[in-house]
DRENLUM-123494 format. One line per 10 residues: number of its first residue (from 1); for each residue x, y, z of C-alpha. Coordinates in steps of 0.1 Angstrom, whole numbers, plus 5000, padded with zeros to 4 digits. Layout:
NUM) X Y Z; ...
***
This chain:
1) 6098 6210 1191; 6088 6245 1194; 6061 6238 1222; 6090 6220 1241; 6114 6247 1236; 6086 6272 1253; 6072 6249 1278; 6111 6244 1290; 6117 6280 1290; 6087 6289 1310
11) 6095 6266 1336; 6130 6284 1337; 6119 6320 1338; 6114 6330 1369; 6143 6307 1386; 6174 6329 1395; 6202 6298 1386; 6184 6293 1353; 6188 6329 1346; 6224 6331 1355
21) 6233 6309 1329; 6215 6324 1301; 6237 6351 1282; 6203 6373 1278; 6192 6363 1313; 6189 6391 1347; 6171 6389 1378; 6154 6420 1372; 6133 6419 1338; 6136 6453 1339
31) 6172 6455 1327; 6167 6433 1297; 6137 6448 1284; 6143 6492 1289; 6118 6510 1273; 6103 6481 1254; 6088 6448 1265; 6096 6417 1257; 6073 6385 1275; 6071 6352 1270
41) 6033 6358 1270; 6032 6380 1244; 6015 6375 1211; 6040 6355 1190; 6028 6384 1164; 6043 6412 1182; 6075 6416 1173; 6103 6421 1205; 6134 6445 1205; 6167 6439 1219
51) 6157 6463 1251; 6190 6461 1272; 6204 6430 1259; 6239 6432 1248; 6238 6423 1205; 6263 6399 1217; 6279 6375 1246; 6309 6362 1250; 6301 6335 1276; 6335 6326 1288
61) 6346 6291 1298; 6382 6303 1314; 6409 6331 1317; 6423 6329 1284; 6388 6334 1272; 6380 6366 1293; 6416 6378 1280; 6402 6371 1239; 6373 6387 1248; 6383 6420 1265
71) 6407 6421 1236; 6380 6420 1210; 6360 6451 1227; 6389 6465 1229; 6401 6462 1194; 6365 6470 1180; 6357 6499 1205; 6328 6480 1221; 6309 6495 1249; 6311 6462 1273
81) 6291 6449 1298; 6300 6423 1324; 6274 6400 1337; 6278 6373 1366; 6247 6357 1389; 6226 6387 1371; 6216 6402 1404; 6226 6435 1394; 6198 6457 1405; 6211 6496 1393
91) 6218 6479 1357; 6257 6478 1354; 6257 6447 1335; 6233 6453 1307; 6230 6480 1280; 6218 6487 1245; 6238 6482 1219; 6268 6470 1242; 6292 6440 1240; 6288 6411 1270
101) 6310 6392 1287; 6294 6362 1310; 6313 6351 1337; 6293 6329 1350; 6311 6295 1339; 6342 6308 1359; 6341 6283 1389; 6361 6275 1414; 6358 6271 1455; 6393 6263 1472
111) 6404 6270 1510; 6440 6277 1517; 6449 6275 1557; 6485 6287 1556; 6480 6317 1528; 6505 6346 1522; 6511 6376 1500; 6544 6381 1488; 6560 6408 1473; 6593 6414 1469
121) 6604 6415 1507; 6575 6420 1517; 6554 6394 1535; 6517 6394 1547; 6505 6374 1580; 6498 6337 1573; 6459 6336 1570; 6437 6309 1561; 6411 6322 1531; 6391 6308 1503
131) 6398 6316 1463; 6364 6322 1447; 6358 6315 1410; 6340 6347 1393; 6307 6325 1386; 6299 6309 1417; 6267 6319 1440; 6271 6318 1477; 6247 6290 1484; 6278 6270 1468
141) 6302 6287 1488; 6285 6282 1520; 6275 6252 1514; 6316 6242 1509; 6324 6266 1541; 6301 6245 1561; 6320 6213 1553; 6352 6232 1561; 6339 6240 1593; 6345 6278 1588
151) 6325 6305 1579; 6327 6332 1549; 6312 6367 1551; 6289 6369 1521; 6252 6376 1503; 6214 6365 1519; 6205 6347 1488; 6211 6316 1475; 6223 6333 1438; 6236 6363 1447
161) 6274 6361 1430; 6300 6354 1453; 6330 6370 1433; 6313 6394 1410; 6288 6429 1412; 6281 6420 1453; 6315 6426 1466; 6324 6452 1439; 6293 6472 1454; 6307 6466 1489
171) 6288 6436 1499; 6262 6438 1527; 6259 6407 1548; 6245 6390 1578; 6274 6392 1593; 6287 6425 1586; 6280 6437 1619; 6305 6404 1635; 6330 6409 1605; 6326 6439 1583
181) 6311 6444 1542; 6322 6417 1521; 6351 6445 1510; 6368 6445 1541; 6371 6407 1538; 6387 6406 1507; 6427 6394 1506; 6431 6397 1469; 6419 6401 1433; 6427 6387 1400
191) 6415 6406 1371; 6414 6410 1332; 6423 6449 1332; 6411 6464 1299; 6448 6462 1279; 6440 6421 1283; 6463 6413 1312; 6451 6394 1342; 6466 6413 1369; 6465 6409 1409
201) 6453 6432 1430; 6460 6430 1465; 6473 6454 1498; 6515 6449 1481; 6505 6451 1446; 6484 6472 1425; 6475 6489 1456; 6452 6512 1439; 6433 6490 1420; 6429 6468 1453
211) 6416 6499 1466; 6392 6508 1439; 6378 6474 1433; 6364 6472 1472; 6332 6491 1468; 6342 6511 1433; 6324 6493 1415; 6327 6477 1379; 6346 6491 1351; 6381 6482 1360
221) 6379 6453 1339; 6365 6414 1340; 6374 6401 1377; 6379 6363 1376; 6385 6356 1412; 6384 6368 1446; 6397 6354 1477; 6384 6364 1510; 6397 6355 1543; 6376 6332 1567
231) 6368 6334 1599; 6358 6301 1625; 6324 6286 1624; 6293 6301 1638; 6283 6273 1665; 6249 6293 1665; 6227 6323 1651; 6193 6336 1666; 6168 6343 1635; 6138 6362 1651
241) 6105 6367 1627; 6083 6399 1635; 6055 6414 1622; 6040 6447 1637; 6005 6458 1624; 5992 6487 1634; 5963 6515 1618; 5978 6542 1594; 5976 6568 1622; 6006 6550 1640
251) 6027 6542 1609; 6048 6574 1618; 6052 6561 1652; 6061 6525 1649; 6087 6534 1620; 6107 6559 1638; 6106 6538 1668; 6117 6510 1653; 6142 6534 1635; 6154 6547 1664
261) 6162 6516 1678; 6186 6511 1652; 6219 6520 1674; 6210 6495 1702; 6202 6465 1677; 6240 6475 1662; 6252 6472 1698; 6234 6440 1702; 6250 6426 1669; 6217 6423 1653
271) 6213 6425 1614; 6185 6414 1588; 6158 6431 1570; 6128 6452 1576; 6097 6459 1555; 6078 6487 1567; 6045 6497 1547; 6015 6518 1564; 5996 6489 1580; 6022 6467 1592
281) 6062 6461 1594; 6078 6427 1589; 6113 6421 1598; 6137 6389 1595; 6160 6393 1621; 6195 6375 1631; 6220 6377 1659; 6251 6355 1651; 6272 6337 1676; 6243 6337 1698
291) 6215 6313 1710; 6199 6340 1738; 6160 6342 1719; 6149 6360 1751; 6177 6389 1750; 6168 6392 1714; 6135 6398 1724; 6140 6420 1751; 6158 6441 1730; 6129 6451 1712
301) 6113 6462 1745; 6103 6499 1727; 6086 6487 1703; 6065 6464 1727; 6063 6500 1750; 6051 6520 1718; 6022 6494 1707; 6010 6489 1741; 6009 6527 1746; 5991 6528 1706
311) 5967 6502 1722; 5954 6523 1752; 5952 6551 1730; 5926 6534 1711; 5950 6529 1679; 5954 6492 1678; 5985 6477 1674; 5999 6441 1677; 6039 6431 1680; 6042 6394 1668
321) 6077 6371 1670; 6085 6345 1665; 6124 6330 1670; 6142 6296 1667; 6180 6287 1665; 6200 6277 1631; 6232 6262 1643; 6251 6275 1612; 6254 6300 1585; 6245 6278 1557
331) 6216 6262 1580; 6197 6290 1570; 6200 6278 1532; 6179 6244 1539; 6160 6237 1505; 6173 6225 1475; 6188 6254 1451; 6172 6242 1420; 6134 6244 1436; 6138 6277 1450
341) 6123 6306 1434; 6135 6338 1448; 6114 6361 1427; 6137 6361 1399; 6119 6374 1364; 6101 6399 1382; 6110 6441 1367; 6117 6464 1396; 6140 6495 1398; 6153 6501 1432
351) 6181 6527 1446; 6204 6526 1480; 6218 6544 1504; 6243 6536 1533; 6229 6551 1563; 6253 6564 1595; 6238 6559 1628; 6238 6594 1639; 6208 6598 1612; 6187 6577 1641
361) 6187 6603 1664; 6170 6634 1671; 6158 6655 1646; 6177 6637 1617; 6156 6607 1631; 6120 6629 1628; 6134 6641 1589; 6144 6602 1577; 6108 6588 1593; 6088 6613 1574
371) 6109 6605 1540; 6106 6574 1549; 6068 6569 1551; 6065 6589 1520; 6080 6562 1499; 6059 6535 1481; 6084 6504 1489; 6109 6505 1515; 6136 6475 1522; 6159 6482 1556
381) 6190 6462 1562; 6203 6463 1593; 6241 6463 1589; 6248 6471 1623; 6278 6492 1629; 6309 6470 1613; 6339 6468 1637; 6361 6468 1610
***
């Protein structure tokens, strides 16, 4: 029984939906264990600390639960810690010694075409939007979007949490440069506040909670649902692959080119990711509501000027790409959720900054390059300049 138990477990660890559901589960190892560590592959002999892991859980199945629950801290004076899809990088939703509340059983996707707010006499635009359950992950909410034939302004992973620590951070996305963060998408909250009331937030009432909740992060109490609105389907997206290697001479060079391409690519509507290190760069890179491969390419024209240049100099350097067309959003999601393995299990602790464009110019540009190549790991997202 025991070897079942482990052999089960192992074949869980490192998948993100099977740590989701587990009360003592994050993406990021790192946030379970803290100062200690705790492995499956340790000797059975060594005994484990609790690390980061709340003492206890309460893995709540509905509203009335979250209300108990918030209650209970509150009645005890428990330091509390929320947990949802467990991406939470900058663990918020762990802690030693704390209380947990799991809100990842909270599901629910529904579309509304005709929706209002209504508030005493006043009356919001009728907008069409979808109500998002606390524990569901955006491959779910794409995937139903899809079938809706609209599209939803949310995370690039298949178990990011689509009502939880994403949009509360502000919630990058592809699509941020068509439609804005994931914040300036949301209609409405509903949320446990800490006295044990499930309260909405929205633009008539509890305007500053509304305001606090879009990029304030947690700590305002246990959200339970989020509705965004929706916007019509994306007929087609360009997704361009690249990888630049170069020697360590022109790692300088190629980064703050690419960098200062940065305003352009905005202009272009590009967004994606970039991975520079000091021999090459790779980028994933997507331009939505457009099937054009050979704009997209031609928009990286500086870079292709900068290598060539490199080249001649006698520093080699080679600019690869490589681009198709995904007719949809959730296109780009093609393998089945439970086989994917996004890296989950792994320990990493990573910071972020929101960058303005002006920091691509000049000598703002020259400063950011040489912090830039100073750093051991570097992960760009290009979220353009939002129009909203």
């Amino acid at each position: 029984m025991k070897r079942h138990v482990v052999s089960r477990n192992r074949t869980g660890l490192g998948t993100q939906f099977w740590r989701a559901q587990q009360p003592g589960g994050y993406q990021d190892v790192a946030w379970e264990n803290g100062d200690s560590y705790c492995n499956i592959d340790n000797d059975p002999n060594t005994p484990c600390a609790q690390g980061l892991v709340p003492q206890y859980v309460a893995k709540v199945q509905n509203v009335d639960d979250v209300k108990a629950a918030v209650n209970f801290a509150r009645q005890h004076k428990l330091n509390t810690r929320v947990k949802g899809a467990s991406h939470d990088y900058l663990g918020r939703s762990s802690g030693n010694g704390t209380f947990g509340i799991s809100t990842i059983d909270l599901k629910g996707i529904q579309f509304e075409d005709n929706f209002t707010l209504n508030h005493g006499s006043a009356r919001s635009a009728t907008q069409s939007v979808v109500h998002i359950g606390a524990g569901e992950h955006w491959y779910y909410v794409y995937k139903a979007a899809d079938a809706r034939g609209v599209s939803v302004v949310g995370g690039a992973s298949y178990s990011v949490g689509a009502a939880g620590g994403w949009v509360l951070g502000g919630g990058h996305s592809a699509l941020s440069p068509q439609y804005g963060l994931g914040v300036d998408n949301v209609i409405q909250f509903e949320i446990v506040t800490p006295d044990g009331k499930l309260r909405t937030a929205n633009q008539y009432e509890n305007k500053d909670l509304f305001w606090a909740l879009r990029g304030g992060g947690p700590g305002f109490g246990v959200v339970t649902k989020v509705t965004y609105k929706t916007h019509p389907a994306i007929p087609a997206i360009v997704a361009l692959l690249m990888n630049v290697t170069y020697t360590n001479a022109s790692y300088h060079g190629a980064l703050k080119t690419f960098l200062s391409m940065q305003p352009d690519l905005a202009a272009h509507n590009f967004s994606g990711y970039m991975y520079p290190s000091n021999t090459n760069l790779l980028a994933e890179l997507l331009v939505a509501n457009s099937a054009d491969l050979n704009g997209a390419n031609a928009t990286l024209k500086p870079l292709f000027d900068f290598a060539e240049a490199e080249t001649t100099a006698g520093r080699p350097m080679l600019v690869q790409t490589m681009g198709y067309v995904v007719p949809s959003v959730f296109s780009m999601f093609p393998d089945d959720p439970a086989t994917v393995n996004e890296g989950s299990g792994s320990a990493a602790i990573l910071g972020s900054r929101l960058v303005p464009l002006d920091i691509f110019k000049g000598a703002r540009l020259e400063a950011f390059t040489t912090f830039l190549v100073k750093q051991p790991f570097i992960s760009i997202l290009h979220l353009g300049e939002s129009p909203i």
